[in-house]
N, C-alpha and C positions, 0 to 999 in steps of 0.2 A: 133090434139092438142098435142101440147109437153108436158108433164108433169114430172117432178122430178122421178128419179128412186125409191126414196124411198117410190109413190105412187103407183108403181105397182110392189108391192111386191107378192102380187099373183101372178101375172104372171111368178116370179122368181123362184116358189118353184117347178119348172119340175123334174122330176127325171135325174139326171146324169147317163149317162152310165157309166157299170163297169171300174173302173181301169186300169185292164189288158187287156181290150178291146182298151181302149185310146194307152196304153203301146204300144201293138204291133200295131196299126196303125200307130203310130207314126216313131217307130222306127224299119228299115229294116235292115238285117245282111247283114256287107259286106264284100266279100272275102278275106281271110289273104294273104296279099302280099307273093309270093313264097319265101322260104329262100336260100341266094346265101353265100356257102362258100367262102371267102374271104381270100386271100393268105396273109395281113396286118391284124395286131393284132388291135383292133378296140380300142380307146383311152378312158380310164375311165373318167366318166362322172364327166364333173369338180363341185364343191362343194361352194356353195355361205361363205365367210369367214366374213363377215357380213351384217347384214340386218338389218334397224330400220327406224328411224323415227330421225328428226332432236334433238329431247331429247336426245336418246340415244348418239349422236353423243355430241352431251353437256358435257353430262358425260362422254362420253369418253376423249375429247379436257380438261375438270378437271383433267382425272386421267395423264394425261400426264405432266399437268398443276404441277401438285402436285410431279409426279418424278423430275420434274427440280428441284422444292423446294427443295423437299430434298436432292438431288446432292449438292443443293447450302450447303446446310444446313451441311451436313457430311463432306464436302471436304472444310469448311469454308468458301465458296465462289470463292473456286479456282476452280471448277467443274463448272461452267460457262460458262470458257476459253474451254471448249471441244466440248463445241454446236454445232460452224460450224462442227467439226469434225464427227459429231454424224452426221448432217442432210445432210454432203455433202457423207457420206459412204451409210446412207441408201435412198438417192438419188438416188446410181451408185446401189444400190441393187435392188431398183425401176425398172428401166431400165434395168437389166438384166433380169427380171423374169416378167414385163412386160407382158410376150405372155401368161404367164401361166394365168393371173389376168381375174375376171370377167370382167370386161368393162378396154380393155387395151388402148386405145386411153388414158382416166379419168389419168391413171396410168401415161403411159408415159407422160402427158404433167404433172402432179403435181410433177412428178420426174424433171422436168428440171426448175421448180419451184424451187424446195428446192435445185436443184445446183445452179441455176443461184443466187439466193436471199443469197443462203449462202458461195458461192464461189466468188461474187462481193465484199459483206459484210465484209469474212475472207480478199480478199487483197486491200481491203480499209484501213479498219482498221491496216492491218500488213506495209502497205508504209505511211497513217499515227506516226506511232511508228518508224520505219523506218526513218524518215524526223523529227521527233523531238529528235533523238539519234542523230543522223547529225547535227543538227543547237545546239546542247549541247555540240559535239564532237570541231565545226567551232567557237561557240564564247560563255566559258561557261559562262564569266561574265553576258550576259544580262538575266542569269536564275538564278541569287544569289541573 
């Protein structure tokens, strides 16, 4: 007859063996790999530069959020205009240093993100402006 565990609770109160008895059955020692001097200087163990949770990452994308602002804010709004120059420089920094990054794959493709989106963007915008300095230049009455 099956019965609930929590009927045979007598039967549960056996004595456990010692701890250190369990320990070392469980657990065997195993030989330390031989040490081999190596003629190459062995590369310092790379350092995670950040670690969190999609929160953290919130707060981050705010405090970034909030440098624009105040770029905007101090330079009257001419600090703006620097953006692409900001996201296509540390783009190409991206992509230099890349290899050094925890996960470089992530790295390099969001680096050709922030080129592509920001280097399409800057000469859009710049042959935009470009072509309405032209059609001002070619006929300036129809802009009076």
């Amino acid at each position: 007859m099956n019965e609930p565990e929590f009927l045979n609770l007598d039967k549960l109160n056996k004595p456990a063996p010692p701890e250190s008895d369990r320990l070392n059955e469980a657990v065997t020692p195993q030989p330390e790999p031989p040490q081999v001097d190596s003629p190459l200087p062995t590369p310092p163990a790379s350092s995670i530069t950040f670690q969190g949770n999609n929160y953290d990452l919130a707060s981050f994308a705010g405090l970034i959020t909030t440098a624009m602002v105040l770029l905007s804010c101090v330079t009257g709004g001419m600090g703006v205009y620097c953006l692409p120059f900001i996201s296509i420089i540390l783009g190409i920094i991206g992509l230099v240093t890349a290899k050094e990054s925890v996960d470089s794959e992530r790295t390099k493709k969001l680096s050709w993100i922030s080129l592509g989106v920001s280097g399409t963007l800057f000469i859009l915008f710049g042959l935009a402006i470009f072509a309405l300095i032209v059609a001002i230049v070619m006929d300036p009455k129809a802009f009076k």
